[in-house]
C-alpha positions in Angstrom: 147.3 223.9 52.9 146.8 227.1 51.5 149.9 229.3 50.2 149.9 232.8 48.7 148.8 232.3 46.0 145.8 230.8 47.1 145.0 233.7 49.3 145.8 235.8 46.5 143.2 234.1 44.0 140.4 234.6 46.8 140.8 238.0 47.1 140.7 238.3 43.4 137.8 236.0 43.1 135.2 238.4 45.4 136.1 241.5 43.0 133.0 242.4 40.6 134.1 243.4 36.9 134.4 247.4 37.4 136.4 246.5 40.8 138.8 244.6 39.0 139.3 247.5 36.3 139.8 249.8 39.1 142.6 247.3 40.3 144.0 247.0 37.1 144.2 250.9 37.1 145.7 250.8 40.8 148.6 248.4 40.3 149.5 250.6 36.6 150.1 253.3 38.7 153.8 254.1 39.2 152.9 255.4 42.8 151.4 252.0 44.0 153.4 249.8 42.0 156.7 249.8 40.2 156.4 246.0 39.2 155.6 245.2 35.4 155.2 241.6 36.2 152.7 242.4 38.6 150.7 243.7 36.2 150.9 241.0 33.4 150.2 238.8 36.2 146.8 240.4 36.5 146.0 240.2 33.2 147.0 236.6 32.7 145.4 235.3 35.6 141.9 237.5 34.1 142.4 236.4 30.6 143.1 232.3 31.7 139.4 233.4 33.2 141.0 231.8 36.7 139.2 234.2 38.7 136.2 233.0 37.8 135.5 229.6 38.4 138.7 227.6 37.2 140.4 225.6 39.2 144.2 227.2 40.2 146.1 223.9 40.6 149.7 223.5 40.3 149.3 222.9 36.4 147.1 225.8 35.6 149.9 227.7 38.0 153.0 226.2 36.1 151.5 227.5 32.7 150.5 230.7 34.3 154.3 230.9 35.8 155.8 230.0 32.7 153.8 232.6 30.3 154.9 235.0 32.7 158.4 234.6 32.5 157.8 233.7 29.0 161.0 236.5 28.0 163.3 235.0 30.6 165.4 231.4 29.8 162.3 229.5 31.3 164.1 226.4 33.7 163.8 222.8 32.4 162.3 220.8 34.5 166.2 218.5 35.1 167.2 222.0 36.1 166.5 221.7 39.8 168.0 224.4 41.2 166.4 226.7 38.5 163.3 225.4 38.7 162.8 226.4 42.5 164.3 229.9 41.8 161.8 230.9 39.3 159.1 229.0 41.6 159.7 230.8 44.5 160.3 234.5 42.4 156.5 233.8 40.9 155.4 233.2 44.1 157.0 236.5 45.4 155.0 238.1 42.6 151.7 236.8 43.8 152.4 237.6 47.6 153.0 241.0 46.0 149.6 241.3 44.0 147.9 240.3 47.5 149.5 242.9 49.2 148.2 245.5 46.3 144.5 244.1 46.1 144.6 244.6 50.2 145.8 248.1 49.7 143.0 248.7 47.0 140.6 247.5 49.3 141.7 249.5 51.8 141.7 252.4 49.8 138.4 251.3 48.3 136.9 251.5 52.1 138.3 254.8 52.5 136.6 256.1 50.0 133.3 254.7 50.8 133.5 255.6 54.8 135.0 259.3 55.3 134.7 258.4 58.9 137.2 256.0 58.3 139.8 258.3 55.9 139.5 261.5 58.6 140.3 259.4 61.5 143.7 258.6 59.4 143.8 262.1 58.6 143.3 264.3 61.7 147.1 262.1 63.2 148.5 263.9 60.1 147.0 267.3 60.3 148.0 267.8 64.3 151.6 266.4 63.8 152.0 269.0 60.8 150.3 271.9 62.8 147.5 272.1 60.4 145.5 273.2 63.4 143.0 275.1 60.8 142.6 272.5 58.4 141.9 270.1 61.1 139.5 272.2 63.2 137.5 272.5 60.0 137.0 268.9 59.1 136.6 267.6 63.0 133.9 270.3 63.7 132.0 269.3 60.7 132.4 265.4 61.8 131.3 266.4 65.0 128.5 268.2 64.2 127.2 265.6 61.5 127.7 262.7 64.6 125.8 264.7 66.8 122.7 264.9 64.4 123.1 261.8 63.6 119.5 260.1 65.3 120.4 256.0 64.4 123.7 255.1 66.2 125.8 251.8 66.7 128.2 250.9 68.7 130.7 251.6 65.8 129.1 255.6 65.7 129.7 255.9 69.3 133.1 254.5 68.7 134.0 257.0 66.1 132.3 260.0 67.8 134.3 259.2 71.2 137.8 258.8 68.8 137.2 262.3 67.2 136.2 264.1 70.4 140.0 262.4 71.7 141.5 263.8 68.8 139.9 267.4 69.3 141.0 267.4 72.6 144.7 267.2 71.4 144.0 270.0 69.4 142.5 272.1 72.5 145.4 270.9 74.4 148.2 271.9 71.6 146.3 275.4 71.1 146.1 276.2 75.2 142.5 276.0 74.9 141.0 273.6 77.1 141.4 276.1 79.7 138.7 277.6 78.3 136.7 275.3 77.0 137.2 271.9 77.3 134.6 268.4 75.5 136.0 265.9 78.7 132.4 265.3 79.0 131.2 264.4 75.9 134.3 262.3 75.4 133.6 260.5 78.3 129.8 259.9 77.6 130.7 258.5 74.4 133.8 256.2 75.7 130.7 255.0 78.1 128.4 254.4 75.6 130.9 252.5 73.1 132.0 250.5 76.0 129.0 249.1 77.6 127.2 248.4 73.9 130.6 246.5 73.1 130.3 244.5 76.1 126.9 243.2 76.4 127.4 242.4 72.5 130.4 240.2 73.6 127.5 239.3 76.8 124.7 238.1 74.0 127.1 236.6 71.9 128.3 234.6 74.3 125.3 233.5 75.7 124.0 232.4 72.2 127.0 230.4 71.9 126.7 228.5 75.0 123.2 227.5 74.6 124.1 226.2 70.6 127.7 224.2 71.5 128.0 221.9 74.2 130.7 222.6 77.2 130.7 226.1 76.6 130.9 228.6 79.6 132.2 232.3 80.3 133.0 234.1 82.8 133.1 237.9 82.4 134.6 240.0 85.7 133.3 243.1 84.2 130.1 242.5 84.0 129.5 243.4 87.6 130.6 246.7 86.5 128.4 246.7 83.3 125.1 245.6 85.8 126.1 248.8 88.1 127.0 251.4 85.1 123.6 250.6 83.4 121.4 251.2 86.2 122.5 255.1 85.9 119.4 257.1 84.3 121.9 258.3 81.5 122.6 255.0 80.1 119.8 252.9 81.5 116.9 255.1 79.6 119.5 254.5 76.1 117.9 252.4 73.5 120.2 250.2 72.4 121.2 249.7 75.9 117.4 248.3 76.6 117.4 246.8 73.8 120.6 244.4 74.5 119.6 244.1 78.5 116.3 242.9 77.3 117.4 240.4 74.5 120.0 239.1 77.4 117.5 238.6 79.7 115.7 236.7 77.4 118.6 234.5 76.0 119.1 234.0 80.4 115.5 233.1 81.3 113.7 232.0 78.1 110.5 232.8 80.1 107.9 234.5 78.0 107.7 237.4 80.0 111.0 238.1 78.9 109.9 237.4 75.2 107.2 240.0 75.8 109.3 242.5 77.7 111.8 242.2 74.6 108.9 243.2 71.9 107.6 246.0 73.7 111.1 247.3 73.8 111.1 247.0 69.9 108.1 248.6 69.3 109.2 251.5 71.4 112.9 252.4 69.7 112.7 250.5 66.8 113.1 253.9 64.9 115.9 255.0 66.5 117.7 251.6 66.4 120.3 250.2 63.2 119.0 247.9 61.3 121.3 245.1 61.8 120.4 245.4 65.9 116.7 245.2 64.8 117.5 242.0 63.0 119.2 240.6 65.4 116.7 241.1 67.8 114.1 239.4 66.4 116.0 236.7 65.4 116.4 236.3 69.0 113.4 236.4 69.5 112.3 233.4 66.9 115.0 231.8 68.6 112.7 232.0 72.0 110.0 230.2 69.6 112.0 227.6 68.1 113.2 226.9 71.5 109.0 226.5 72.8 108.5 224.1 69.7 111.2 221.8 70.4 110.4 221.8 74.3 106.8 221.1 73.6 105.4 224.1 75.2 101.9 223.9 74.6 101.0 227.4 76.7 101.6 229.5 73.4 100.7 229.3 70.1 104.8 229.5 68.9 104.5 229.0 65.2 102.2 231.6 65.1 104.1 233.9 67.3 107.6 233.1 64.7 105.1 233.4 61.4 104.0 237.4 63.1 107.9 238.1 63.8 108.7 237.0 60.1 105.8 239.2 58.8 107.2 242.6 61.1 110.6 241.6 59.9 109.2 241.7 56.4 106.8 244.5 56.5 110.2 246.3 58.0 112.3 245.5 55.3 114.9 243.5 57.5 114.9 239.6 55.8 117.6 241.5 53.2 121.5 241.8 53.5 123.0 244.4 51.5 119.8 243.9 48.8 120.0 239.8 49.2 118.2 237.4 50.7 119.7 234.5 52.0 118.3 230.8 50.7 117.8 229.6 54.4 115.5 232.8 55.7 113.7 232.8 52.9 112.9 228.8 53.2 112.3 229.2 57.2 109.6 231.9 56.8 107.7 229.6 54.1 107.5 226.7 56.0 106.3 228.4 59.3 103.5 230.1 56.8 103.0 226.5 55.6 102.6 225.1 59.0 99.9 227.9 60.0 98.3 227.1 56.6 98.8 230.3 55.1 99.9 229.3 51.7 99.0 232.4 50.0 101.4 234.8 52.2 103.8 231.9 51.6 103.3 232.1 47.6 103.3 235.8 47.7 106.9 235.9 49.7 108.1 233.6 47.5 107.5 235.3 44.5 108.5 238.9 46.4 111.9 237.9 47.2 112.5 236.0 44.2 115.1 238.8 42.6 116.9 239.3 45.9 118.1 235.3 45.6 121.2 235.3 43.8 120.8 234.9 40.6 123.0 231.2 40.2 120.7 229.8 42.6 117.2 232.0 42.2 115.1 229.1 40.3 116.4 226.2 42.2 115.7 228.3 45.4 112.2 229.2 43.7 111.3 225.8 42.4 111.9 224.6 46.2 109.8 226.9 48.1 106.8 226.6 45.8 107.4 222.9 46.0 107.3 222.8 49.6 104.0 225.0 49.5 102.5 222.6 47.1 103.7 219.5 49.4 101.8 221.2 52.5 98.7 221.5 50.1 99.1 218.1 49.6 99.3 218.7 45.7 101.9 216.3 45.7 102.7 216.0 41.8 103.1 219.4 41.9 105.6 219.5 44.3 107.2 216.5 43.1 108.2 218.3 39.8 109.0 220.8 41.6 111.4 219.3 43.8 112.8 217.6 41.1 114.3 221.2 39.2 115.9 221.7 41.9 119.8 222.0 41.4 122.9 222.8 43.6 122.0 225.3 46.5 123.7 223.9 49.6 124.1 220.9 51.2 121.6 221.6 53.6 119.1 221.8 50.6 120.2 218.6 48.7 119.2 216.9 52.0 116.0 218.3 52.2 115.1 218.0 48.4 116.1 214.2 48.7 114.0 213.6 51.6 110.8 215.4 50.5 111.3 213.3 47.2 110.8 210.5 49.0 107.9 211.7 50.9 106.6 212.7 47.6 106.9 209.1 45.9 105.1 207.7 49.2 102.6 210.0 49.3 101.6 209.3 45.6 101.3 205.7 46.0 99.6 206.2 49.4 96.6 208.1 47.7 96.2 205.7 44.7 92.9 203.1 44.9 94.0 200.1 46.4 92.6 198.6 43.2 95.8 200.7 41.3 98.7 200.4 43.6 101.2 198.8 42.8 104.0 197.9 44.7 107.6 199.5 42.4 110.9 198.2 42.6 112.4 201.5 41.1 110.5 203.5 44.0 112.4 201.0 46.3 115.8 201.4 44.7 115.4 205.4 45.0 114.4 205.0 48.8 118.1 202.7 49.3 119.8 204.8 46.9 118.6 208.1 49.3 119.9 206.0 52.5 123.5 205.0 50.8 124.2 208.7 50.2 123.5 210.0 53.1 125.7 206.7 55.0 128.5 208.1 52.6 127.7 211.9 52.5 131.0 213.0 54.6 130.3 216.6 55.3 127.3 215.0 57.7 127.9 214.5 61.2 127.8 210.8 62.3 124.8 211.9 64.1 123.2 213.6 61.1 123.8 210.2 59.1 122.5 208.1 61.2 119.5 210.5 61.5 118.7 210.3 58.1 119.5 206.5 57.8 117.2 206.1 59.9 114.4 207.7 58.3 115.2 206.1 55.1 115.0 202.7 56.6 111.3 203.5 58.8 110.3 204.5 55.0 110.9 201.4 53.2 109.4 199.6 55.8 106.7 201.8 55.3 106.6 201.7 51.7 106.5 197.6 52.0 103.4 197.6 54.0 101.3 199.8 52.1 101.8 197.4 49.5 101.4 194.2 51.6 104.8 193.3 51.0 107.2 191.3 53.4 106.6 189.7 56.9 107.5 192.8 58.6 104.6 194.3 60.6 103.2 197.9 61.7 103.7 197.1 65.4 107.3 196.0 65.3 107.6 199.1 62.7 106.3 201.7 65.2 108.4 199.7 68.2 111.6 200.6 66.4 110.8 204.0 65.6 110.1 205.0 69.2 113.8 203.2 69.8 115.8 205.4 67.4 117.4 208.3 69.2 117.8 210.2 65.9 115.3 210.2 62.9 115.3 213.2 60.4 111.5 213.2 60.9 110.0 211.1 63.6 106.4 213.3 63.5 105.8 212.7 59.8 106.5 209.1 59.7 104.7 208.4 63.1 101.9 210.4 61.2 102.0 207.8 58.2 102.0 204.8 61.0 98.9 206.2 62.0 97.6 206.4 58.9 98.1 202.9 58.1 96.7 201.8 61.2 93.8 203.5 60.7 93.1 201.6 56.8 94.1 198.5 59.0 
């Protein structure tokens, strides 16, 4: 269970080194913070290097409490009552330095979004009748909004909440009479509130085509489907942009798919980035969706490698200047499956520096292995496989896996004259189906899954090698059995293969 000071420490833990000076200068100043022990409590917890990557367990927290207090008659540990006073006072100290790392991220945000600081502000300025001050700063934000070419939801948000706000300023002046924005408040309440809901409409949808059982129902949408045919709103690009990708999600026809390109190739310069990216990745979700169902009337992987290419040449596989481990893996592979292994190399080594750094040569090492395994250089990617550390789980899976594809495609290609059937080899293969029996983050399904496959391949691996009773046919009758398999194509590929030499 966590407790406060657990929260605490998390906070702590996502703060770079100049944001944690800046804290250290926040919680030293009198106006923020009157508490000294507050303060040593920062620099303990720094120093004891606990927020980096030691563990805060209930030792590490009973030294930290007790250097704390270190001036105070520090409670034995017979003295019960004591004890659970100065227990519970330490913990008031670290609920306190949560509530002051909050505040300084508040703060922080503040300073990095004016939007954000003037809408605090322009409550203040009308309830102290600083109409001037006011008009000055609103009429600059509104004039910046309305230049403003590339707008969210959020943009139309704060444009609608500052036109509200100068309209309490017309009304405490007497001068809507003359002049009044109702309309431009009321276009951008529209706006904000149709974008908002077929977000919540898309999300939804997503969600109930991912996790079983789920199912909405959405009133207001009848309302949405009415306002949106309106020339005002229905001509919008963002609007177009989500009716289209809903549509899609809805029909999964490739017409749809179709529709939802030419609608990004006609706004994508007006449109945020993070809409653009989501867009297409709904659109590679259309194409996953054709692989798995077998859909043979389009050429899918090549349609997800061209969205991966756009997405690239448009700078949109980064968030906030990183990459992330799994986009970078799914656009090699789909290279690798159309056989172009020299855009795969060259994204590889592109978006090498946008990996985080921890993880940037295991994450390297992997996708040039898995380019080197599609080339069928399968030493290569062996070694290569084999350099690579801690990622994620989902990673460690797939390394362990394609090492044992490695290992049987090695001995495959030897002369029969040199093969030799290896006992080690064997005794990785079980190893490889233990952990994943025991690996508890996996589903049951997942385990089974990769059981599964572990078990077709030592079968495998005992034929090539004419070892045991057990024979291709009853092999490839217990493959087509399993329900689950981690890989069913690649080892019905290697059946094949073996029935061929036969």
């Amino acid at each position: 269970m966590l407790n406060n000071s657990t929260f605490c420490i998390e906070i702590l833990r996502t703060f770079e080194r100049k944001e944690l000076e800046n804290f250290k200068d926040f919680i030293s100043c009198r106006y923020f913070n009157t508490d000294k022990y507050v303060i040593r409590l920062l620099e303990i917890l720094d120093r004891k290097k606990i927020l980096g990557k030691r563990i805060f367990d209930t030792d590490m927290r009973d030294i930290v409490r007790r250097e704390l207090f270190e001036k105070r008659p520090i409670a034995k540990a017979s003295e019960t009552k004591k004890l659970k006073k100065e227990k519970a006072l330490f913990n008031a100290k670290m609920n306190l330095l949560q509530k002051l790392a909050e505040n300084f991220l508040a703060i922080q945000t503040m300073e990095h979004n004016e939007a954000h600081k003037y809408e605090l502000l322009y409550h203040e300025l009308l309830d102290r009748k600083l109409f001037r001050l006011f008009e000055r700063h609103a009429n600059k934000n509104r004039k910046l909004l309305r230049k403003q070419i590339i707008k969210d939801q959020e943009d139309y948000g704060q444009s609608y909440r500052t036109e509200r706000k100068f309209y309490d300023f017309l009304a405490l002046n007497d001068r809507f009479y003359v002049k009044d924005n109702l309309s431009k408040m009321m276009h951008d309440l529209d706006i904000y509130y149709i974008l908002n809901n077929l977000h919540i409409r898309l999300s939804a949808l997503a969600l109930k085509q991912t996790v079983e059982k789920k199912d909405y129902n959405f009133p207001s949408m009848e309302i949405i489907e009415t306002l949106i045919k309106y020339p005002e709103y229905s001509k919008h690009p963002l609007i177009r942009l989500y009716v289209a990708s809903i549509e899609l999600k809805k029909s999964m026809s490739q017409k749809s798919y179709d529709y939802l390109l030419y609608t990004l190739d006609e706004v994508s310069s007006v449109v945020p980035t993070e809409i653009l990216k989501d867009c297409y990745s709904t659109c590679i979700a259309h194409c996953i969706h054709g692989i798995i169902s077998g859909d043979k009337d389009r050429d899918h992987r090549k349609n997800m490698l061209d969205l991966y290419r756009t997405m690239h040449n448009k700078n949109l596989m980064l968030d906030e200047g990183i990459i992330l481990p799994y986009q970078l893996k799914n656009m090699v592979v789909i290279a690798c499956k159309k056989e172009q292994f020299g855009w795969a190399k060259d994204i590889t080594e592109y978006y090498y520096s946008y990996v985080r750094k921890p993880i940037r040569e295991s994450v390297y090492n992997f996708n040039i292995g898995i380019i080197a395994f599609n080339q069928k250089k399968f030493d290569i990617a062996h070694d290569k496989f084999l350099k690579v550390r801690d990622i994620d789980l989902t990673y460690d899976i797939n390394v362990r896996v394609l090492i044992l594809k490695c290992y049987y495609e090695k001995a495959r290609l030897l002369k029969e004259s040199k093969r030799h059937y290896n006992e080690q080899i064997m005794g990785t293969i079980r190893n490889a189906k233990t952990y994943f029996k025991n690996k508890k983050e996996l589903t049951s399904n997942s385990k089974k899954s990769y059981e599964n496959f572990a078990q077709i391949l030592i079968y495998l691996y005992r034929i090539l090698h004419g070892v045991g009773k057990i024979i291709l046919e009853s092999v490839k009758e217990r493959l087509d059995k399993q329900e689950v398999n981690a890989d069913k194509q690649w080892l019905r590929e290697k059946l094949a293969e073996l029935e061929k030499r036969k």
